[in-house]
N, C-alpha and C positions, 0 to 999 in steps of 0.2 A: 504494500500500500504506500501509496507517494505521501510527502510529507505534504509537499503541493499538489492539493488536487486538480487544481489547472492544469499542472503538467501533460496529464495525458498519458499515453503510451509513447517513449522512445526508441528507433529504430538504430540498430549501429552496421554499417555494412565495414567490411573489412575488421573485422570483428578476431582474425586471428593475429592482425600485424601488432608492433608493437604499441602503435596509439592506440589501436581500437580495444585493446585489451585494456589499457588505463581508461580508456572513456565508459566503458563498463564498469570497472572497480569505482570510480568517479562517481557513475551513475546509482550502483548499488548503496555506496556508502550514503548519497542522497538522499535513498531511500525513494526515487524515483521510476515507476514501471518502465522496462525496456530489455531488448529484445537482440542480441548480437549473429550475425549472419555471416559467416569465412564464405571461402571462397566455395568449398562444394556446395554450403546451404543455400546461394544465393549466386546465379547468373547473371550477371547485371547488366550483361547485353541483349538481354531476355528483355521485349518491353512485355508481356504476359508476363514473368514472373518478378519482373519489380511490380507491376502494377499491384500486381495482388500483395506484395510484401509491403507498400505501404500505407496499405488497406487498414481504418481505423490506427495511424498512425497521427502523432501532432509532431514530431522534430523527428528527420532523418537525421543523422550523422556519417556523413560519407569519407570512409578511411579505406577505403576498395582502392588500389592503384596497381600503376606499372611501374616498381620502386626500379629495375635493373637500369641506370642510368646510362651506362657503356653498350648493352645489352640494344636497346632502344639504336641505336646508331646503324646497327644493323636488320634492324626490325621495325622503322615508325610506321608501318602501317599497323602491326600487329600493338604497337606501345598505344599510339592513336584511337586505336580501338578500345583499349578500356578505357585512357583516361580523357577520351575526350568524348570519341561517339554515345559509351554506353553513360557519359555524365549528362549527356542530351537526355536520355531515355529518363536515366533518373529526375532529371530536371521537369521532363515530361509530364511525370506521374507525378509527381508531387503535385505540380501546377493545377493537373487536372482536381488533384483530393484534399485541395486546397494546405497542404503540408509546407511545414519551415524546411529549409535543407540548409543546413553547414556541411561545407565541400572544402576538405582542407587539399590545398595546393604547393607552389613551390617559390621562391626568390627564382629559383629556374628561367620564371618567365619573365624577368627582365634580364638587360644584357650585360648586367654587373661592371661597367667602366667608371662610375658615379663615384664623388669626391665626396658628395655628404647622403645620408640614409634617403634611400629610396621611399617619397613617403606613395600612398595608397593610389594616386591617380596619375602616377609617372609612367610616359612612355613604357608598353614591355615590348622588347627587344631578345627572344633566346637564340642563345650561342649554341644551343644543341637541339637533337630528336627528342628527345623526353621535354625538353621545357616548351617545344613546339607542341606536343602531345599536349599536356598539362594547360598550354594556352588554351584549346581549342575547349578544354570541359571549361575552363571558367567564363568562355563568351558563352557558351549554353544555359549557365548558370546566370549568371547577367541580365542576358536577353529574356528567356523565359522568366526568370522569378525577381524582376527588377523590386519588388517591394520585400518579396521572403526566401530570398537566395543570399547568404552568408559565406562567399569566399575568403578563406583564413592561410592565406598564406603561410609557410614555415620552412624553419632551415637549420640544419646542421644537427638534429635530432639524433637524442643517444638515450635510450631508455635500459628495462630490465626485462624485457620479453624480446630481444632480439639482437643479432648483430647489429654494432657500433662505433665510433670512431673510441670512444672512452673505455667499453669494453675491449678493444683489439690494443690498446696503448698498455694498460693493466694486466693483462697477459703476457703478452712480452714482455713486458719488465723480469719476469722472471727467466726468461730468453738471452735477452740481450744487454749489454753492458752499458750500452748507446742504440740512441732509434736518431735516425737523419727524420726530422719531419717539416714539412712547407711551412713557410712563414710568411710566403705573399700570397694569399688568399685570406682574405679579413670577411669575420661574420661574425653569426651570433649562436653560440651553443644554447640547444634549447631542449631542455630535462619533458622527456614525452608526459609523461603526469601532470607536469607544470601546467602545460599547454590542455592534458586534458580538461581539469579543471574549467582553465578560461573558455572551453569549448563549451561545456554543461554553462558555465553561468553565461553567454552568451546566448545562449537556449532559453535560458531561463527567461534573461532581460528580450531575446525578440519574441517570448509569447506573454510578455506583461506590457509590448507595446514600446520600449524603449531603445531597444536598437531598430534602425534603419537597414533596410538591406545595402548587400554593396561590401566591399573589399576590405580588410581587416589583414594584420600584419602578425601574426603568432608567434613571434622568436621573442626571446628574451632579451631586456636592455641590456644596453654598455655594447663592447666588441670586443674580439681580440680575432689571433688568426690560430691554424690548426696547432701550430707550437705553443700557443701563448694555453693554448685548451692541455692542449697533454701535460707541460709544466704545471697548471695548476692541478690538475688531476694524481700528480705524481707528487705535490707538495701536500697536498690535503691526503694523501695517501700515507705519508713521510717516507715520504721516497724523494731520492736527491733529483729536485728539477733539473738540474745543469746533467743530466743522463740524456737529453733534449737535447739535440742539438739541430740549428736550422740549416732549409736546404730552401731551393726554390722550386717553385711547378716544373722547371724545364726537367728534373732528377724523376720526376715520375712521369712520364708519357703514356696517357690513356687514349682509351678509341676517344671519348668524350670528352669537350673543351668544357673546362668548369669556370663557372665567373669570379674573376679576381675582386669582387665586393659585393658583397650579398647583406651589406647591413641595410637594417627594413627600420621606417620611422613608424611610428605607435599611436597617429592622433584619434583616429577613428573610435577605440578605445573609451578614449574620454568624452567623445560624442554619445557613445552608448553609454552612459555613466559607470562606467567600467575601469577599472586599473588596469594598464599594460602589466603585462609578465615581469616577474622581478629580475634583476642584475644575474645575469649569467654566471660570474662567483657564486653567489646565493645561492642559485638551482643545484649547482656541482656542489656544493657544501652538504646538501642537504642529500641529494640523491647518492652519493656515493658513499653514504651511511647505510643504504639499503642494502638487502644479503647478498644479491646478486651482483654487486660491485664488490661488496665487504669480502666474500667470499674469494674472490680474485686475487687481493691481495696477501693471504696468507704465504703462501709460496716465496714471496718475493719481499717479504716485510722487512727482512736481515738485513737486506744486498745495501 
């Protein structure tokens, strides 16, 4: 039984990746009805079986994607296909069953060359197949659900239900004496619970009438870049920072260009009378107390 009974019934798609499993844990701790859908429960290229999945539903949560970033490069028709065509379809049905949707997305889809934070009506411009993928579900989202379409941007996500940049840095450590890691790429580390969180109460506030639909920025404040992430994660660990050491993007050459500034400005937030995500330190302080980080570091706590 919800605590709010307005709420309604909750939908979460992508229900087994790492957000969508905190958006649930989120949701339950709420005490909010809701209903999580992976990938075998729920086809979502299916317009028949979304339609019926959002049936006597009031907020979708859409975490369904095509995360393979390098993958996609040699695939955008097939990347295209879930996170853009079947974000139409979902877009569809909602529209039709008059439903909220928050559609979390990527910084992907802008072209990351920007000197100060991308805020929420900046030019997007992606440098790759996936951020072109990802464009296409949020003009869907846009167009059809101009009043109840919730695009939430996010980036540099590291949670406890799946690979991670934070997870794969804490492991190694037990590995390696020194890790070479990029130091020109700047963004914003953003703890997946954090964001779930700000997804539910954004839910909240657009079925109380207080957010407006329209684009929304999900990362965490402050910046730093991949080195500035692992150092602090290897200091809060008490593990010797300076094990870091920097290198640049040209030392790792992937199929997929990734954008050298991915920091996202936060206003939209405050429009919905809402708090941007806290300080990226913060998040890490607090998430790499949990077991599944904690656990990581036993092995390597000596060194």
């Amino acid at each position: 039984m919800s605590t709010d009974s307005w709420a309604g019934r909750w939908l979460v798609t992508g229900a087994g990746g790492m957000l969508g499993q905190d958006v649930l844990t989120v949701l339950k701790r709420a005490r909010i009805e809701a209903v999580g859908l992976r990938r075998a429960d729920l086809d979502i290229t299916d317009p028949a079986a979304v339609r019926a999945a959002v049936e006597g539903v009031t907020v979708v949560v859409n975490c369904a994607a095509w995360t393979d970033v390098d993958g996609a490069e040699t695939a955008e028709e097939a990347a295209t296909a879930v996170n853009g065509a079947a974000v139409r379809v979902l877009a569809e049905a909602c529209a039709a069953a008059h439903v909220r949707l928050i559609h979390v997305s990527t910084d992907y889809v802008l072209p990351g060359d920007a000197a100060e934070p991308y805020r929420e009506d900046a030019e997007t411009g992606p440098v790759n197949a996936y951020g072109r993928s990802k464009l296409v579900g949020e003009q869907a989202v846009t167009e059809l659900l101009p009043q109840d379409g919730y695009v939430v941007r996010t980036a540099w996500l590291y949670g406890e239900h799946g690979p991670n940049f934070v997870a794969t840095m804490l492991k190694l450590a037990a590995q390696r004496d020194t890790l070479d890691v990029v130091d020109d790429q700047h963004g914003q580390p953003t703890w997946s619970y954090a964001l779930a969180r700000h997804l539910v109460e954004l839910g909240r506030a657009a079925l109380k009438g207080w957010a407006m639909g329209g684009i929304y920025h999900g990362t965490a404040s402050g910046r730093t870049t991949w080195m500035g992430l692992a150092r602090e994660a290897y200091r809060l660990s008490g593990l010797d920072p300076e094990r870091i050491r920097p290198t640049s993007s040209d030392a790792f050459v992937r199929p997929a260009v990734r954008p050298a500034f991915s920091v996202l400005a936060h206003d939209n937030w405050e429009d919905a009378g809402l708090e941007p995500l806290a300080d990226w330190r913060a998040q890490l302080a607090e998430a790499i107390t949990r077991p599944a980080f904690a656990d990581l570091l036993r092995p390597s706590a000596t060194r």
